[in-house]
GULUMGU-349501 format. One record per residue (C-alpha): residue number from 1; residue in one letter; x negated, y negated, z. Coordinates in pm, 1 decimal. Example, Ala and Ser with C-alpha at 12.3 -4.5 7.8 and 13.67 -1.06 7.14 Angstrom:
<nodes>
<node><num>1</num><residuo>A</residuo><east>-1230.0</east><north>450.0</north><up>780.0</up></node>
<node><num>2</num><residuo>S</residuo><east>-1367.0</east><north>106.0</north><up>714.0</up></node>
</nodes>
This chain:
<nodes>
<node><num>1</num><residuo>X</residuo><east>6599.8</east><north>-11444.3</north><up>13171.4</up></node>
<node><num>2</num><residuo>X</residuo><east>6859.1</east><north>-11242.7</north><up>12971.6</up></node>
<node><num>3</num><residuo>X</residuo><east>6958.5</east><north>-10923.3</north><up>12886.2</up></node>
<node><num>4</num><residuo>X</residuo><east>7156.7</east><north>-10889.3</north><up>12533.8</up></node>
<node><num>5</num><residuo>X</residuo><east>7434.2</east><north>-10629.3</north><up>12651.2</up></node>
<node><num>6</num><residuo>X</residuo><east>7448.1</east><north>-10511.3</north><up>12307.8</up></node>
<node><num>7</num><residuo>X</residuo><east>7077.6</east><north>-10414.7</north><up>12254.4</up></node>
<node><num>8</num><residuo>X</residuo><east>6976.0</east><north>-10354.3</north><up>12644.1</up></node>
<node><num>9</num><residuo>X</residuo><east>6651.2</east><north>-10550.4</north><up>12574.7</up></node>
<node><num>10</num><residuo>X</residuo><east>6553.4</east><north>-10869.0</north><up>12723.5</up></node>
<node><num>11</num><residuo>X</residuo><east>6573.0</east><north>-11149.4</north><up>12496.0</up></node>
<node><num>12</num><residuo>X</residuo><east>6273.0</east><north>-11306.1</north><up>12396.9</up></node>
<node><num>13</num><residuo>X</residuo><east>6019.4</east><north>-11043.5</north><up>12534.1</up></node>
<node><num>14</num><residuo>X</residuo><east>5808.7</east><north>-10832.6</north><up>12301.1</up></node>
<node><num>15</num><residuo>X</residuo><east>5950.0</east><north>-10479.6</north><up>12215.4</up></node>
<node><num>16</num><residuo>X</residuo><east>5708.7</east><north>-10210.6</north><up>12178.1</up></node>
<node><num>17</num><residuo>X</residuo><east>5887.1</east><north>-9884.3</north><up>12129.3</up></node>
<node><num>18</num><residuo>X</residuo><east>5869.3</east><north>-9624.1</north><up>12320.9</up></node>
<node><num>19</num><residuo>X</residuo><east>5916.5</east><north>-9268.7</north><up>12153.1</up></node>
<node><num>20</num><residuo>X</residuo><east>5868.6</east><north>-9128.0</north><up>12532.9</up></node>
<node><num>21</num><residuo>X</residuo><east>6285.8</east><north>-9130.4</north><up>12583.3</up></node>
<node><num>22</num><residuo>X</residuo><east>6576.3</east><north>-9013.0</north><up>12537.1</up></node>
<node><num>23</num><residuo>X</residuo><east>6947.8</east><north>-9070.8</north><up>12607.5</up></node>
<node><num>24</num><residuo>X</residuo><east>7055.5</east><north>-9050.8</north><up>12947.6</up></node>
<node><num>25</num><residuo>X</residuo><east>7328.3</east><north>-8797.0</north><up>13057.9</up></node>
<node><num>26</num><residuo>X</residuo><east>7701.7</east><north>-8935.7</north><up>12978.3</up></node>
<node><num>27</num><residuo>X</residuo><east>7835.9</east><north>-9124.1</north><up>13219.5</up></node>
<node><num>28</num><residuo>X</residuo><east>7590.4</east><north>-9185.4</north><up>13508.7</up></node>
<node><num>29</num><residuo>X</residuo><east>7533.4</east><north>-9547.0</north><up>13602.5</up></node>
<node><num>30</num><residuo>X</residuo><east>7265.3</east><north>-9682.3</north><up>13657.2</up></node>
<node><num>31</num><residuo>X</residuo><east>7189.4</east><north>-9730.4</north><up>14030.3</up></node>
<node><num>32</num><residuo>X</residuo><east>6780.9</east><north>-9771.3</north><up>14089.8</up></node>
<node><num>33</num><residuo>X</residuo><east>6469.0</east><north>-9952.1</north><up>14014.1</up></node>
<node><num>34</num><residuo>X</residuo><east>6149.9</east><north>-9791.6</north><up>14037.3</up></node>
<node><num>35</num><residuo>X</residuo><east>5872.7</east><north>-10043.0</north><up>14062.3</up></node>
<node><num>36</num><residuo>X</residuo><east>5552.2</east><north>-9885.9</north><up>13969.9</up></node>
<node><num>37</num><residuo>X</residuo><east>5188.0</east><north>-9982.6</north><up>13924.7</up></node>
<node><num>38</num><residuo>X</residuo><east>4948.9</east><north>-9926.3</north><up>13570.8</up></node>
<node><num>39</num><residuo>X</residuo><east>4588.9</east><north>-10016.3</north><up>13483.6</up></node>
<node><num>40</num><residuo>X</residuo><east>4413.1</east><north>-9844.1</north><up>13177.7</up></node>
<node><num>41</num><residuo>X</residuo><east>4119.8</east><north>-9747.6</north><up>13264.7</up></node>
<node><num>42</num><residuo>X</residuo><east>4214.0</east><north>-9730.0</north><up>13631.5</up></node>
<node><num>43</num><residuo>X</residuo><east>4144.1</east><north>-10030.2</north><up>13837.6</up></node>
<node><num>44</num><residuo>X</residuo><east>4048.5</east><north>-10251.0</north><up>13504.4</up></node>
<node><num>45</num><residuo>X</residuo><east>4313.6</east><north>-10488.4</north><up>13395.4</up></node>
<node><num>46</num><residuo>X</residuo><east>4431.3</east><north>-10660.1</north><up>13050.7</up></node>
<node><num>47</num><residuo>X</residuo><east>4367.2</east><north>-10472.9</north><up>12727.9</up></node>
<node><num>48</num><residuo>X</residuo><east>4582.6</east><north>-10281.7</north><up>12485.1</up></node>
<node><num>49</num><residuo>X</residuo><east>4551.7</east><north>-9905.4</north><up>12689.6</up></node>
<node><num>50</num><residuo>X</residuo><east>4848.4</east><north>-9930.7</north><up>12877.1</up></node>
<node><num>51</num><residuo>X</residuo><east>5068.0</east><north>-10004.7</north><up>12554.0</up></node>
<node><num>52</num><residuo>X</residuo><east>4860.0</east><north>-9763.5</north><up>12379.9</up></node>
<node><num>53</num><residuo>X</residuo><east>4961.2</east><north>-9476.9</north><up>12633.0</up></node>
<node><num>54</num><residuo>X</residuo><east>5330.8</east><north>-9536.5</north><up>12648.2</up></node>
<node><num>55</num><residuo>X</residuo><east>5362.7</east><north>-9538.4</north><up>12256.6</up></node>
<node><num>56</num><residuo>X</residuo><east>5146.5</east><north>-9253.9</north><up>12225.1</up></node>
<node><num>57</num><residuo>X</residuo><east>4856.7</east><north>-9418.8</north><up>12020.8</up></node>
<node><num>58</num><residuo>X</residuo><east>4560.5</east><north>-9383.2</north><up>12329.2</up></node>
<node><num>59</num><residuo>X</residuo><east>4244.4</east><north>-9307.6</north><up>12175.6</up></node>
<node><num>60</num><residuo>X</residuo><east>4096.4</east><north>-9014.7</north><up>12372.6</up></node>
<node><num>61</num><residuo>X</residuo><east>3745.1</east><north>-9153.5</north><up>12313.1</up></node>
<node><num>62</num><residuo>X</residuo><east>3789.3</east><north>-9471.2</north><up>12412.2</up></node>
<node><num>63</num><residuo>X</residuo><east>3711.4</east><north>-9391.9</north><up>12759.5</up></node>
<node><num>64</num><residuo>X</residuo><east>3621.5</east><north>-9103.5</north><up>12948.4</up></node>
<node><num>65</num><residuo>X</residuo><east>3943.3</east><north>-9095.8</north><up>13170.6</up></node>
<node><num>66</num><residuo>X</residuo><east>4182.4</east><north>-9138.6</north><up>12837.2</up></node>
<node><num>67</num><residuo>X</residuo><east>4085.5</east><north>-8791.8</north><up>12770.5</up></node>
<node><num>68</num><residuo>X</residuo><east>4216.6</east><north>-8664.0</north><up>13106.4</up></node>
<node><num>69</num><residuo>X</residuo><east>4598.7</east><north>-8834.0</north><up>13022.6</up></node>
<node><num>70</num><residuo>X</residuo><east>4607.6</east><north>-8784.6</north><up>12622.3</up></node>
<node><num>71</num><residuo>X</residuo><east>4897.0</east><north>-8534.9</north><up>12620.1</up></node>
<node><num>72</num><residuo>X</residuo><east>5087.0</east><north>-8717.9</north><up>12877.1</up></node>
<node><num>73</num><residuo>X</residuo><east>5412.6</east><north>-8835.2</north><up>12753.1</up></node>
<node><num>74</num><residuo>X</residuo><east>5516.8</east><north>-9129.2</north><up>12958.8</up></node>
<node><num>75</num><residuo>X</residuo><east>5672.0</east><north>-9426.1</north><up>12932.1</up></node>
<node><num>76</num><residuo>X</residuo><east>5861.1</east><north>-9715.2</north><up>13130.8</up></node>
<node><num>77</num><residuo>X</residuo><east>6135.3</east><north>-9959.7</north><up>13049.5</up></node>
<node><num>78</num><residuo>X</residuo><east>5944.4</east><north>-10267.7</north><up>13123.3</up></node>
<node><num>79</num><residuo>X</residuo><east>5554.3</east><north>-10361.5</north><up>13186.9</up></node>
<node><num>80</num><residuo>X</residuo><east>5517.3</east><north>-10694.6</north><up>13384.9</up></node>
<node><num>81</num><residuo>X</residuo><east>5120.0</east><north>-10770.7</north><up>13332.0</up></node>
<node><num>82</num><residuo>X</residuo><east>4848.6</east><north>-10964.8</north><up>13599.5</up></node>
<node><num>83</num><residuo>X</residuo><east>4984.7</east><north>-11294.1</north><up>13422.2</up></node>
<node><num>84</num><residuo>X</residuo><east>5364.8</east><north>-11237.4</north><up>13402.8</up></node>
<node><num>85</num><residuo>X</residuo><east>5405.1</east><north>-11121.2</north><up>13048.4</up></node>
<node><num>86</num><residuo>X</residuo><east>5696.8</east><north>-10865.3</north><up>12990.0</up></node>
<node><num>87</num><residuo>X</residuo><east>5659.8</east><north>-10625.6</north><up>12751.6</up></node>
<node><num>88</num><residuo>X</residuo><east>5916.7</east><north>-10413.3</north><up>12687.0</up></node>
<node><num>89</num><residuo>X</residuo><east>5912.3</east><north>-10041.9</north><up>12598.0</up></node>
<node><num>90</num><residuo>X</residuo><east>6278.4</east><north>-9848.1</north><up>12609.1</up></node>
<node><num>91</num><residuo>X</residuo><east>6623.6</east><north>-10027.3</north><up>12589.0</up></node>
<node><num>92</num><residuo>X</residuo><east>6762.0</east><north>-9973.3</north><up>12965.0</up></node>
<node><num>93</num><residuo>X</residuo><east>7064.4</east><north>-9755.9</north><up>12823.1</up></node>
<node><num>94</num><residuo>X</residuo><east>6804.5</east><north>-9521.1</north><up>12700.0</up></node>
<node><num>95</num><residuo>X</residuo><east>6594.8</east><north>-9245.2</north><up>12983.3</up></node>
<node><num>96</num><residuo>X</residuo><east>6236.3</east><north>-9372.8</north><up>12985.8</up></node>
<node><num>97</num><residuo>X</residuo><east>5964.3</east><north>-9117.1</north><up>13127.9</up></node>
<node><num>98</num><residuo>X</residuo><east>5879.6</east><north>-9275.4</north><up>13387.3</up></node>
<node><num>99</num><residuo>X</residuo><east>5972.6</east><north>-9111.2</north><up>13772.3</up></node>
<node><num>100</num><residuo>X</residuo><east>5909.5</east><north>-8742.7</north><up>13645.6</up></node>
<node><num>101</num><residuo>X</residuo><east>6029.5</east><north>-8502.5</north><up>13942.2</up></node>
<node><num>102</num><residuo>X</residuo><east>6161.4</east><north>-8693.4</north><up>14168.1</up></node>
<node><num>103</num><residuo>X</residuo><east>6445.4</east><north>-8752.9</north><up>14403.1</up></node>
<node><num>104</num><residuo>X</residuo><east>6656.5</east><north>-9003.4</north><up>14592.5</up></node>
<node><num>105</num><residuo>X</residuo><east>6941.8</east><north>-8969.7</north><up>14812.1</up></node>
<node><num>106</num><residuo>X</residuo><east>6948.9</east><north>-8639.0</north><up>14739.0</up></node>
<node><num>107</num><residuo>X</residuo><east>6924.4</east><north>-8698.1</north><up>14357.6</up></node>
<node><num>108</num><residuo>X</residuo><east>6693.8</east><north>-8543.8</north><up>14141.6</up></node>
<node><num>109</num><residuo>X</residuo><east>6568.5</east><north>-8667.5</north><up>13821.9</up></node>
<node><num>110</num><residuo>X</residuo><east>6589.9</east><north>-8996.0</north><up>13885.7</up></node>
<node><num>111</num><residuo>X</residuo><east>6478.3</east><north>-9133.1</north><up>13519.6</up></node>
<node><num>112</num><residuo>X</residuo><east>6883.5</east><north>-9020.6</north><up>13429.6</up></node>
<node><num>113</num><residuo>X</residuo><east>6977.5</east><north>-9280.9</north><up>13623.3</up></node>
<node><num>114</num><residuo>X</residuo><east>6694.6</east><north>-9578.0</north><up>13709.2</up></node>
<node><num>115</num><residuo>X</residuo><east>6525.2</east><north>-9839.3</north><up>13546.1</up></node>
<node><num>116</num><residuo>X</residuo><east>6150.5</east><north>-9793.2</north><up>13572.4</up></node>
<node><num>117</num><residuo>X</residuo><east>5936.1</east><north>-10074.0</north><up>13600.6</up></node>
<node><num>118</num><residuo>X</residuo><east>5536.9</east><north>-10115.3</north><up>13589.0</up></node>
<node><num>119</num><residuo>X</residuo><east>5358.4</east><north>-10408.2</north><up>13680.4</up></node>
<node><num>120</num><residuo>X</residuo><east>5010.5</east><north>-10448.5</north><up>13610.2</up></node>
<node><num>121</num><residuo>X</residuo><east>4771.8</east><north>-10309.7</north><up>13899.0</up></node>
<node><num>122</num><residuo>X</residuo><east>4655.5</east><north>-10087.1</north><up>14117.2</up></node>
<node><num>123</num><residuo>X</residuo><east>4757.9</east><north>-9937.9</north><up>14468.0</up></node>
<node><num>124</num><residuo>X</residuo><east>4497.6</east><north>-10145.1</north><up>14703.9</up></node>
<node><num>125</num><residuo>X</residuo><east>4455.1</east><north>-10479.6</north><up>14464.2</up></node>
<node><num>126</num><residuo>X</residuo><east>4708.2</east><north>-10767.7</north><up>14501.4</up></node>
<node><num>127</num><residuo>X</residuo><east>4957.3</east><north>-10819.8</north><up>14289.1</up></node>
<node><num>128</num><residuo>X</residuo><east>4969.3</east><north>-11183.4</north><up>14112.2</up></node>
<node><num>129</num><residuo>X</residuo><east>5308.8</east><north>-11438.7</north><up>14238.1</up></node>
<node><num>130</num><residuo>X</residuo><east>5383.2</east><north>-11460.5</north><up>13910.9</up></node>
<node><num>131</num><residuo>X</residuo><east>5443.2</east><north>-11068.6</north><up>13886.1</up></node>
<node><num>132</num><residuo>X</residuo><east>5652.5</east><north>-11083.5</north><up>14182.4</up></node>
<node><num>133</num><residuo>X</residuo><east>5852.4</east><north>-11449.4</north><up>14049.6</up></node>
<node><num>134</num><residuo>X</residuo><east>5902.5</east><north>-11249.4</north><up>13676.7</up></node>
<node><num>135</num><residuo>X</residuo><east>6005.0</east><north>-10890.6</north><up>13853.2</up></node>
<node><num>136</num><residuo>X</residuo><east>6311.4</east><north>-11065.4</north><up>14078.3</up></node>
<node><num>137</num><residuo>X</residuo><east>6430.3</east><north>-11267.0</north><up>13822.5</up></node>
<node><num>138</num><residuo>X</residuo><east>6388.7</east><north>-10931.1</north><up>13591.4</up></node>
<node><num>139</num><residuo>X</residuo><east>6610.7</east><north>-10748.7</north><up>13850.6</up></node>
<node><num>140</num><residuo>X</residuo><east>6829.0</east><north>-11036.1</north><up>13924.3</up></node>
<node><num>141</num><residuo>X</residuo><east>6893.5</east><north>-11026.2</north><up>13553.3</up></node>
<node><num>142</num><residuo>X</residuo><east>6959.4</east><north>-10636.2</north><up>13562.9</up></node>
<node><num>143</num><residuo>X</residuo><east>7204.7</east><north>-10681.1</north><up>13812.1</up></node>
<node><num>144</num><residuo>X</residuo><east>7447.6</east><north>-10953.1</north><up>13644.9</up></node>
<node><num>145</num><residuo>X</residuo><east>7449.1</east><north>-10664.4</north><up>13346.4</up></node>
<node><num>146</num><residuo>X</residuo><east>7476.0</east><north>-10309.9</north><up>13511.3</up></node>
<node><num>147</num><residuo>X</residuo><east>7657.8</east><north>-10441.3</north><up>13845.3</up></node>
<node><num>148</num><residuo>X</residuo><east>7601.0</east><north>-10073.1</north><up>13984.2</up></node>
<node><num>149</num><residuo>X</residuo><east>7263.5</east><north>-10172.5</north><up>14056.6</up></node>
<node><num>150</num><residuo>X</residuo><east>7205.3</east><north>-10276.3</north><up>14407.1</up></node>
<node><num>151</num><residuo>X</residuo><east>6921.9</east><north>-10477.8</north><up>14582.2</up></node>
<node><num>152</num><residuo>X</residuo><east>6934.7</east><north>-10218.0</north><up>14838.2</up></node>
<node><num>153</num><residuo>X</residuo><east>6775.5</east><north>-9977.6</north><up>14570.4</up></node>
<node><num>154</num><residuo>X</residuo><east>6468.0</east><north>-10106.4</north><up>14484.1</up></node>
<node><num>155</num><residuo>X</residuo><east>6227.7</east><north>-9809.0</north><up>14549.6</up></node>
<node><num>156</num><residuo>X</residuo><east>5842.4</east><north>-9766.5</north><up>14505.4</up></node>
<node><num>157</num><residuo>X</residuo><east>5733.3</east><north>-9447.2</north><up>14292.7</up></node>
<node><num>158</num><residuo>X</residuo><east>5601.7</east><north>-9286.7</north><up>14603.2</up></node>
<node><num>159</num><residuo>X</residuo><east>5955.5</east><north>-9288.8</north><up>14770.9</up></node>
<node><num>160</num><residuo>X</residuo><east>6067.6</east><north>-9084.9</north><up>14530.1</up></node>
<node><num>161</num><residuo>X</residuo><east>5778.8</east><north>-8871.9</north><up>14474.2</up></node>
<node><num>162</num><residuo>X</residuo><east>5624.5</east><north>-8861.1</north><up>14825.2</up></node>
<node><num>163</num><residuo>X</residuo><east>5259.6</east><north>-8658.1</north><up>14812.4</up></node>
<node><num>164</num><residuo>X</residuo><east>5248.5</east><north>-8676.8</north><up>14452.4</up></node>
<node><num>165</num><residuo>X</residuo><east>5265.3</east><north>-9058.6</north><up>14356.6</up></node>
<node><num>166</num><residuo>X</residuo><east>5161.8</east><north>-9336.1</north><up>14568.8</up></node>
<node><num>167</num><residuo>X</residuo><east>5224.8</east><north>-9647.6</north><up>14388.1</up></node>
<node><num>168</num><residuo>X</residuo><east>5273.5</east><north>-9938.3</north><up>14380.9</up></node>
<node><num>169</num><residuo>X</residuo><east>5044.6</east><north>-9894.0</north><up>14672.9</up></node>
<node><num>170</num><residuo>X</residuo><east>4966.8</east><north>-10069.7</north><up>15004.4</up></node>
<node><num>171</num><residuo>X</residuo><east>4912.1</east><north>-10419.1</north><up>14840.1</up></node>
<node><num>172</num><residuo>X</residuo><east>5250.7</east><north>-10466.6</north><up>14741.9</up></node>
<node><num>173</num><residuo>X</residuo><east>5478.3</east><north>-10659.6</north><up>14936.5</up></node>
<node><num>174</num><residuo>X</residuo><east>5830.4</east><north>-10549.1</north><up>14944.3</up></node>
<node><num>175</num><residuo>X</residuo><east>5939.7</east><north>-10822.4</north><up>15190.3</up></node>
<node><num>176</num><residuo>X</residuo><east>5821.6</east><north>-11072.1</north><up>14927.6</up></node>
<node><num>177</num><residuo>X</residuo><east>5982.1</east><north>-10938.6</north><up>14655.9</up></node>
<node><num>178</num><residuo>X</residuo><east>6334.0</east><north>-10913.5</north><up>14874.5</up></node>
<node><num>179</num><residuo>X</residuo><east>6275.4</east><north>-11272.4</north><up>14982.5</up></node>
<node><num>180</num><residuo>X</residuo><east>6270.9</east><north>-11356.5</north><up>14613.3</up></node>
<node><num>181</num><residuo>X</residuo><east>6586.2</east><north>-11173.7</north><up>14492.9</up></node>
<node><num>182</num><residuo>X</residuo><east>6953.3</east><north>-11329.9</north><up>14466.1</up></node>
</nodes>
């Protein structure tokens, strides 16, 4: 897997963009992942709803719980789906909408300087290998272009919004995932 330098995108993945960013603040590296966890309508996999909600095109009557999200303005550099596909939604020099308020190592607003990252799923369903295989070659890849990135910062969504996010949930294994990364 690459990522063209020049565009930010990985090459060869769809692009589906995003307006739900903007640029991030002048000069902070980038220095996090946040892995997070999607489904559309909750606990239902494949389907159009989660590209549909981070490019702002969710049809409200689609299903009942689209109406509860249909203002929300969100969005997150990559989606890895159930059977590995990447879709990708921001260019990583660009501030997806992804963490909200948030805070690590004493830093808040930690979309200015992470790369957010949704795979497929829910909090208390298992994730697929394949999601893992694509997401640490993904962040392997990251790595070799924004060298500030570190394998020690590899977060979950709840760790940096304790009490008000909990995914990517109980059924993902971190220790897998760090057994899998360069």
């Amino acid at each position: 897997m690459r990522i063209d330098p020049a565009s930010h995108l990985v090459v060869g993945v769809r692009y589906a963009s995003s307006p739900n960013c903007d640029e991030r603040p002048e000069g902070v590296p980038l220095s996090l992942v946040v892995v997070h966890n999607i489904s559309l309508p909750p606990n239902e996999f494949g389907g159009p709803y989660i590209e549909h909600l981070f490019t702002n095109q969710l049809d409200p009557k689609a299903h009942p719980y689209f109406e509860e999200i249909k203002d929300h303005k969100v969005s997150a550099h990559i989606l890895i789906r159930r059977d590995g596909e990447i879709v990708q939604f921001v260019p990583f020099n660009k501030r997806a909408w992804h963490a909200g308020q948030s805070c690590y190592k004493s830093r808040e607003n930690c979309n200015d300087f992470s790369i957010g990252i949704e795979l497929e799923g829910a909090d208390e369903t298992s994730y697929e290998d394949v999601q893992y295989s694509v997401l640490a070659t993904l962040i392997d890849s990251l790595r070799m272009v924004y060298p500030s990135l570190s394998k020690n910062d590899i977060v979950g969504h709840s760790d940096i919004a304790p009490g008000r996010k909990t995914d990517p949930g109980l059924a993902f294994k971190w220790k897998k995932l760090q057994d899998q990364l360069a």
